[in-house]
N, C-alpha and C positions, 0 to 999 in steps of 0.2 A: 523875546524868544523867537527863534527864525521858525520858520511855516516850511515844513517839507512834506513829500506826497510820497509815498512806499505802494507801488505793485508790485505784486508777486503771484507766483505762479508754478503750480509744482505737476510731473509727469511722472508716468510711469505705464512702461512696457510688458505687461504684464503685472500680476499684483497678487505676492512681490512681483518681482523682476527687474531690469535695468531701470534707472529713476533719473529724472532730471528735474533741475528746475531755474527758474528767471525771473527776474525784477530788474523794476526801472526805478530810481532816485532820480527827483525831480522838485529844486531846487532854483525859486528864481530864473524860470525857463532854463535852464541849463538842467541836463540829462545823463545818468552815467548804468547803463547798463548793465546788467552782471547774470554770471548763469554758472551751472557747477553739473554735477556727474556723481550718480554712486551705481556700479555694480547690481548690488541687489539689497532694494528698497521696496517699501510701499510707496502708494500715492499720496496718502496721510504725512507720511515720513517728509515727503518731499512738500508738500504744503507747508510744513513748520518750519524746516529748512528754509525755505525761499525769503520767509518774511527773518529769522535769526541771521543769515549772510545779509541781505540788505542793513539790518540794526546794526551788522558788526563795522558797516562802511563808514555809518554813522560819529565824526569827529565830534559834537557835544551834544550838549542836552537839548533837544530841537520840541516845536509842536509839530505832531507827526498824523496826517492821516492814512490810515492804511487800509491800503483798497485789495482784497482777494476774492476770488469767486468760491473760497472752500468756505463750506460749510460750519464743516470741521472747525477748523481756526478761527473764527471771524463770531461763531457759535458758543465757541470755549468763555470766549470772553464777555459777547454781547448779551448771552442768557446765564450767564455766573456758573456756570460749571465749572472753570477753574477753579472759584473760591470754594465751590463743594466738594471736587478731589481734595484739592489741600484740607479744608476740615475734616475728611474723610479717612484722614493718610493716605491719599494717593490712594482710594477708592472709588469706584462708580459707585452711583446709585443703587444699583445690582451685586453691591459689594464684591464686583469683582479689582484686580489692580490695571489700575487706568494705562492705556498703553501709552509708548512712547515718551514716557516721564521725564527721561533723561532731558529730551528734547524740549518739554514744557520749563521744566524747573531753566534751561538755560535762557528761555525766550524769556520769562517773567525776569528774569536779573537783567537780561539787556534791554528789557523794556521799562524797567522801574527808575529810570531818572529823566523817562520823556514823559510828555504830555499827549498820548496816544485818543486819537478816534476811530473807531473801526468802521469798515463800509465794505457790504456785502454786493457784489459784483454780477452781476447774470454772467456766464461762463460761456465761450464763443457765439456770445453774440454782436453788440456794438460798441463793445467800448475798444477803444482803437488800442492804450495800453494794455489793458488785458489781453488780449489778442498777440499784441508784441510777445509778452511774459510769454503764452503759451508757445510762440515760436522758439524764444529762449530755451524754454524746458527740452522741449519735444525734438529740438537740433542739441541741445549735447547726447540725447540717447539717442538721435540718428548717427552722430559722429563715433557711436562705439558698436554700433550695431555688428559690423564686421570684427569684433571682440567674441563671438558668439563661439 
């Protein structure tokens, strides 16, 4: 099974507000960037985002390590909170309904035929990809700020 490496990396101009976000696929030294744009998001929103467009780039079933500085995302999974909304119907703990589902339930389908590791990221600090990511993000909601 091939060994691929997922950064990702999500913005947001306000919160909500404009949202961006970026990841790098990294493959055998070879590198393929990517970044995208929504109007009006959260930061969260755009966290999940980053790492589901990297997945969709994804042509097979790969082992995948995936590096984010969110929390959030990297948390869902590392402390089983996913498996507890879904036991939960798509509940928190606080029985309330867990946000942004749509986007969970799409990430667990793109993600169920790799062999995923997650790895929690310090967030502008030294990791040189991360940093890329957060340029990715934070230049598509430069590039529309004039949308305003």
């Amino acid at each position: 099974m091939k060994k691929v490496e997922l950064y990702t990396d999500g913005a947001c101009s306000g919160n909500p507000g404009k949202g961006g976000y970026g990841g790098i696929l990294i493959y055998q030294g070879h590198e393929k960037e990517y970044s995208g744009y929504s109007p009006e998001t959260t930061n969260n929103r755009m966290e999940i985002t980053a790492v589901i467009e990297g997945l969709k780039l994804l042509k097979e079933d790969v082992e995948l390590d995936i590096y984010s500085d969110s929390a959030y995302v990297v948390n869902a999974f590392e402390q089983g909170w996913i498996e507890s909304w879904q036991n939960n119907g798509w509940r928190t703990a606080g029985k309330k309904p867990v946000q942004n589902i749509e986007l969970w339930q799409e990430l667990l389908t793109l993600l169920s035929s790799h062999k995923v590791t997650w790895n929690k990221v310090k967030g502008h600090a030294d990791n040189v990809y991360n940093n890329r990511c957060d340029k990715l993000a934070t230049g598509e909601i430069s590039k529309h700020l004039a949308d305003m």
